[in-house]
C-alpha positions in Angstrom: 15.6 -13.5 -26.0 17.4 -10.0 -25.4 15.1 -6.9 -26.5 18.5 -4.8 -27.3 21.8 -5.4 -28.5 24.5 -4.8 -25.7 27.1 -4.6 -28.4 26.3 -1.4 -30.5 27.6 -0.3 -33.7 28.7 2.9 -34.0 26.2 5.5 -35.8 24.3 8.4 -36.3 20.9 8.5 -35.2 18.4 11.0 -35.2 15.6 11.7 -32.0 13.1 13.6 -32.7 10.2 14.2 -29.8 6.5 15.5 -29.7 4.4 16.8 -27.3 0.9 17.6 -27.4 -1.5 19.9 -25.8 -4.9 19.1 -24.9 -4.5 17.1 -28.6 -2.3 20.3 -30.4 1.5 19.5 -30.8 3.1 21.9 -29.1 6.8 23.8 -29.6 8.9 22.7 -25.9 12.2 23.3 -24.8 12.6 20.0 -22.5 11.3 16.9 -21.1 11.9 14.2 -19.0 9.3 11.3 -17.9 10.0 9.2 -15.3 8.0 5.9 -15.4 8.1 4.3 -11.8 7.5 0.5 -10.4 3.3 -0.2 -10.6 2.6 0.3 -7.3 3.0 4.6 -8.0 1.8 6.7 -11.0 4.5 7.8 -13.7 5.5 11.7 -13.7 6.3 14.2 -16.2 7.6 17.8 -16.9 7.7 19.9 -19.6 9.2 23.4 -20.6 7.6 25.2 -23.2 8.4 28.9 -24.9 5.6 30.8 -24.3 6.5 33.4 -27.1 6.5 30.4 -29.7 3.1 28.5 -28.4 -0.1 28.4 -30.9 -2.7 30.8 -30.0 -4.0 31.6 -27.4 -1.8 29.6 -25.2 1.1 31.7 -25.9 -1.0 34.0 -23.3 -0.6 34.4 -19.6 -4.6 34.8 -19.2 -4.6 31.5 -21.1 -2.8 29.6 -18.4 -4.6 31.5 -16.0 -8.2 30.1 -17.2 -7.5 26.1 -17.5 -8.9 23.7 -15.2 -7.7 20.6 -16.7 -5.0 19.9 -19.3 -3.7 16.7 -21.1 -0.3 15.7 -21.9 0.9 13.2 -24.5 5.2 12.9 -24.8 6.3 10.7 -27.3 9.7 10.5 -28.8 10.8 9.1 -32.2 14.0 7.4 -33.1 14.8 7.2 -37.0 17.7 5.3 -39.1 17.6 4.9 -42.8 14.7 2.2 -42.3 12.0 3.2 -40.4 11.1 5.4 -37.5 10.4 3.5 -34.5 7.5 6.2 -32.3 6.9 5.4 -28.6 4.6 7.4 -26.7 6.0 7.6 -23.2 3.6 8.8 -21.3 -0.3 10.1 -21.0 -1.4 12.3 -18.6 -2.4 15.4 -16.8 -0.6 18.4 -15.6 -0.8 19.0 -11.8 1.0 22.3 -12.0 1.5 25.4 -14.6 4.3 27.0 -13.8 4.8 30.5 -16.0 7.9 31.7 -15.9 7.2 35.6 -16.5 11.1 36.9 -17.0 11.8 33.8 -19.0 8.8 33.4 -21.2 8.5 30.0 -20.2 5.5 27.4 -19.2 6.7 24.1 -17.0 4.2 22.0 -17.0 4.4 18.6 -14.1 2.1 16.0 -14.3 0.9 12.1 -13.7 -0.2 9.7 -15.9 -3.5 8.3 -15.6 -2.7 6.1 -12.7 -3.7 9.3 -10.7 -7.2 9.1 -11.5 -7.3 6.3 -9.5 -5.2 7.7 -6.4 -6.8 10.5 -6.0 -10.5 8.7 -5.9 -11.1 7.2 -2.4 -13.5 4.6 -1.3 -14.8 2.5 1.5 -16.9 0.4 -1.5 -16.9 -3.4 -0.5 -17.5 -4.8 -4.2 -18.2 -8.3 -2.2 -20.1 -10.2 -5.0 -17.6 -9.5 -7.4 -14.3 -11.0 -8.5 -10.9 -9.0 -8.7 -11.1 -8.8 -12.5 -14.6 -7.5 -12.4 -13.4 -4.8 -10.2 -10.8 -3.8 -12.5 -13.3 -3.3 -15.2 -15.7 -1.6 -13.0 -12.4 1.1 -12.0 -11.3 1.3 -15.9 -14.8 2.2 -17.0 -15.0 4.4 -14.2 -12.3 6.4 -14.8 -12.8 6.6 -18.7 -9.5 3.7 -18.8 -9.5 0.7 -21.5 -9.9 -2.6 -19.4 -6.7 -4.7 -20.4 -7.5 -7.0 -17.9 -7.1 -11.4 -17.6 -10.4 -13.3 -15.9 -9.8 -14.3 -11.9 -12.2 -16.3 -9.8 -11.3 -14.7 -6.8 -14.0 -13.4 -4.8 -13.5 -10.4 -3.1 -16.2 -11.3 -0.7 -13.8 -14.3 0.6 -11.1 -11.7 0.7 -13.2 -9.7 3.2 -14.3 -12.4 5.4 -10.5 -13.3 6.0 -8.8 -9.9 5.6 -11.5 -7.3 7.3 -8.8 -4.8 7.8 -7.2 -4.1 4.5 -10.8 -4.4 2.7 -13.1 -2.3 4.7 -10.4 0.8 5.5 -11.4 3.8 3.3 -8.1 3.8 1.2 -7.8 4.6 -2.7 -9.4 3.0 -5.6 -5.7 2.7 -6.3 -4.5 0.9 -2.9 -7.2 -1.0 -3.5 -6.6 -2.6 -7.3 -3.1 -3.4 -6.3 -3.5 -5.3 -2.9 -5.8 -7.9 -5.3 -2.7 -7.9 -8.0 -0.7 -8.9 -5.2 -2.8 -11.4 -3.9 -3.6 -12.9 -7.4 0.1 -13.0 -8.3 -1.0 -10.2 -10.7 0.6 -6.9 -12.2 -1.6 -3.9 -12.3 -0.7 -0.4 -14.3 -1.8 2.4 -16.4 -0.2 2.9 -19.9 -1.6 5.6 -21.9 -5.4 5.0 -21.3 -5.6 1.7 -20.8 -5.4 0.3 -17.3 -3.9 -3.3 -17.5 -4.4 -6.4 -14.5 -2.7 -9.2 -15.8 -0.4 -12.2 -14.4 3.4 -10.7 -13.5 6.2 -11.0 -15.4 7.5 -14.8 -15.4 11.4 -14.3 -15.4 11.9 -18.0 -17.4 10.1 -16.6 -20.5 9.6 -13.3 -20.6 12.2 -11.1 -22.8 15.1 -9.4 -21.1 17.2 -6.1 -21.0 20.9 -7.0 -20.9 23.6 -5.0 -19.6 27.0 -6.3 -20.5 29.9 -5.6 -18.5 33.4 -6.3 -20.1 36.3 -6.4 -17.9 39.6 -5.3 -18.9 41.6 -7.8 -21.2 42.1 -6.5 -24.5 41.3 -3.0 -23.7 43.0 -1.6 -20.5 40.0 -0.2 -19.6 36.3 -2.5 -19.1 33.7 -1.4 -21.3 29.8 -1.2 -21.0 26.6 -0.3 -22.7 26.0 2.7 -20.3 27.1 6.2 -20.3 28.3 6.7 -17.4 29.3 3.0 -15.9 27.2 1.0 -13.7 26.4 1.4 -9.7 25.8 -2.0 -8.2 24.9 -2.1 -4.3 24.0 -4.9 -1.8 22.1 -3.8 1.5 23.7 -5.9 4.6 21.7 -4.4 7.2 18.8 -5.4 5.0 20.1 -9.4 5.0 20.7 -9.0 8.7 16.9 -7.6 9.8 14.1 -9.0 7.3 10.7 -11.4 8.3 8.2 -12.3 5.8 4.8 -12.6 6.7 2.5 -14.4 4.4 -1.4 -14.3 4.8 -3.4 -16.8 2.9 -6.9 -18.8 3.2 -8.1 -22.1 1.8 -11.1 -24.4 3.0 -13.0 -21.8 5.0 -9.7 -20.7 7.0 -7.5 -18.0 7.3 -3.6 -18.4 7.7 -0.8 -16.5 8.9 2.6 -17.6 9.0 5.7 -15.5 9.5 9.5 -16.8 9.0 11.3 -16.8 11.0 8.5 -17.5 13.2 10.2 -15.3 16.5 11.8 -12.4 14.7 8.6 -9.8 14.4 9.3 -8.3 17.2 10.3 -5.2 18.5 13.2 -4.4 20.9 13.3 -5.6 24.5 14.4 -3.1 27.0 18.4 -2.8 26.8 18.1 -4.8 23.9 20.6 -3.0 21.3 19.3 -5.6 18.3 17.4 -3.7 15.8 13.6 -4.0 14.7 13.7 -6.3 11.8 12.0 -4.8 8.2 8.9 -6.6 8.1 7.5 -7.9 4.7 3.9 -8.9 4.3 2.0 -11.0 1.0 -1.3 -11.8 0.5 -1.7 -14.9 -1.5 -5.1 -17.4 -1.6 -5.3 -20.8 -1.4 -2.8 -21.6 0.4 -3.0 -24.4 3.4 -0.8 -23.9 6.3 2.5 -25.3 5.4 2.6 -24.0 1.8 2.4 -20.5 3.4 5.0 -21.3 5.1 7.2 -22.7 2.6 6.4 -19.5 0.9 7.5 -16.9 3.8 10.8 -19.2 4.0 11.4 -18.9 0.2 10.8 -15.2 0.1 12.7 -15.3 3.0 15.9 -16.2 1.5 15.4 -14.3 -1.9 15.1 -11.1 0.1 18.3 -11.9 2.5 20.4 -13.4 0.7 20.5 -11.8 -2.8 18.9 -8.3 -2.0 21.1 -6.0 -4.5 20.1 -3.0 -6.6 21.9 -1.7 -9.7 21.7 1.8 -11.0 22.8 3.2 -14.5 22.4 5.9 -17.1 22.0 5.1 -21.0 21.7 6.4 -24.4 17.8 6.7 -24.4 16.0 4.2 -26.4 12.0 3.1 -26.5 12.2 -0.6 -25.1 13.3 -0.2 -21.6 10.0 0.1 -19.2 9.3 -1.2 -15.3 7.7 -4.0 -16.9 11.2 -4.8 -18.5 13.3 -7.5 -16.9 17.3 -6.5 -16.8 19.5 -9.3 -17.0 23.1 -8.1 -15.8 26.1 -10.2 -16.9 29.8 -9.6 -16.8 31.1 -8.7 -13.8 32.1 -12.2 -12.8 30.1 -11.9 -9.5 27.0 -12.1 -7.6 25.7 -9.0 -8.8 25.2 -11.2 -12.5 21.8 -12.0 -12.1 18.0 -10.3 -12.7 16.8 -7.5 -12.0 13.0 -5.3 -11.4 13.0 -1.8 -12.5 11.6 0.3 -10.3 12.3 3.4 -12.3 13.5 4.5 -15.6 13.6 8.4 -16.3 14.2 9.5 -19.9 14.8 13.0 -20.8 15.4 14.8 -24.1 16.4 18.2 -24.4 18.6 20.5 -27.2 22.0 20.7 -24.5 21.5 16.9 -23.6 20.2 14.6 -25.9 17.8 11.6 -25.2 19.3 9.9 -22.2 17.7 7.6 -19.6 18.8 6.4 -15.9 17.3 3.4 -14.6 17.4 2.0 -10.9 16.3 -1.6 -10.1 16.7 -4.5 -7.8 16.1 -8.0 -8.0 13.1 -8.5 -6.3 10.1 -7.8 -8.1 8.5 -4.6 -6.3 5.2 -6.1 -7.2 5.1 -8.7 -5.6 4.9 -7.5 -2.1 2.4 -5.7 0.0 4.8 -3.6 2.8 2.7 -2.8 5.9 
């Protein structure tokens, strides 16, 4: 099933957007929000008219004085049946910046994501499992658990991965190296901190941008604004190994396709270093971790491609969206992972969004 309708009726429409302070909504001049593939937290920035802020933080001194401050951005889309409210992103501001000679605030921010990026630990969380660790960060942090049950231990994770779990890295780092091993997706929307099982492409709901060629028209049409970028990286398909760590039965595996090609360049050798892809998955024997490097393998090389576009903004389009691309009669029609979609809304612009994805899912790697 499509989430949006590629062929669009002409229209009005009316966008309206919110923004709120520390929980008061707030006069602003501009936003965008840029919400960003799992594995990083989701930005923000905001311009507000000092002169026309609530007291007392159309003050300098006010500014001056805070320590922490929340930001919710939401933007509302109405036609003549309803009003459709999405609130983009939750977070806190980073940096104030006041504008004296302007009389303006800019505000730039995470989401919540950062409360976790910013906390460090060395904990070893050995008798739990990956899901119990997730709770243990959400409560933590002061995060809703959205979180599915796993039975993997991270104590088994440690006895075959010493490296990656006793390294002092963040709580962050952390989540998502057990979302990759479990096949899992982690993020932060709002306040809730989800771990859950990744997008399956066969039944999970899908984007679509359509591409018409000319035929009709003399020109080809598509639902962007300002057409659609499509790339394909050949030194990429030329240079990739996939490494894929894995224990079953009391051992630890690694097997790397192709087996010979991780490593570096021999003296007056001109070949390059090939890109180097490691996954973590458990229980996996020998030679299903190595039918695994050789499938991942061939999805990297042989169909890595990225598209990038701008659109009339709308609320469905997130990361966690799959974008199914048809219409251009090539290689390039296939699926595709966001790894970014930035919306802004201002008075001079409008609410637009860009998006650039590619069609491998960013999360289900772990790059060394």
């Amino acid at each position: 099933m499509d989430l949006n309708e590629a062929d669009v009726t002409p229209g009005a429409r009316q966008v309206i957007g919110r923004v709120l302070l520390n929980g008061t909504e707030v006069p602003f001049s501009s936003f965008y929000v840029d919400s960003n593939s799992f594995y990083s937290a989701d930005t923000f920035s905001a311009t507000f008219p000092l002169t026309g802020m609530p007291e007392p933080m159309n003050t300098v001194r006010w500014w001056s004085q805070q320590t922490a401050i929340e930001v919710t951005i939401s933007v509302g889309l109405i036609d003549q049946a309803s009003v459709n409210w999405k609130t983009l992103i939750i977070g806190g501001v980073d940096k104030p910046i006041v504008s004296m000679s302007r009389f303006e605030v800019t505000v730039d921010g995470r989401d919540y994501t950062s409360k976790l990026i910013d906390t460090k630990t060395s904990e070893k969380f050995s008798n739990y499992t990956t899901s119990q660790v997730a709770n243990m960060l959400a409560a933590r942090h002061g995060l809703t658990p959205v979180v599915t049950p796993t039975t993997t231990s991270v104590g088994a994770i440690t006895k075959f991965d010493h490296t990656h779990i006793n390294d002092e890295r963040s709580e962050w780092d952390l989540i998502s190296y057990f979302a990759g091993m479990d096949g899992f997706q982690t993020y932060v929307v709002g306040n809730e901190l989800h771990y859950e099982p990744a997008l399956d492409p066969a039944t999970t709901d899908q984007y679509l941008i359509r591409w018409v060629q000319p035929g009709a028209l003399a020109y080809p049409m598509c639902n962007t604004t300002e057409g659609l970028d499509v790339e394909r990286d050949l030194t990429l398909a030329k240079g990739v190994t996939v490494s894929v760590r894995s224990w079953k039965g009391g051992k630890a595996y690694t097997e790397t396709y192709p087996n010979s090609s991780a490593k570096g360049i021999a003296p007056g050798n001109a070949t390059p270093k090939r890109q180097v892809y490691s996954v973590v998955r458990s229980g996996l024997d020998r030679q299903a971790a190595q039918q695994l490097a050789q499938k991942l393998h061939k999805q990297i090389t042989d169909h890595e491609m990225r598209i990038g576009c701008s659109l009339p903004g709308d609320n469905i389009l997130m990361p966690n969206t799959i974008i199914r691309v048809e219409g251009t009669n090539s290689d390039f029609d296939q699926l595709y992972y966001a790894d970014s979609v930035r919306r802004s809304l201002s008075f001079e612009g409008g609410y637009t969004m860009s998006v650039t994805a590619k069609n491998h899912n960013p999360n289900s790697m772990v790059l060394p």
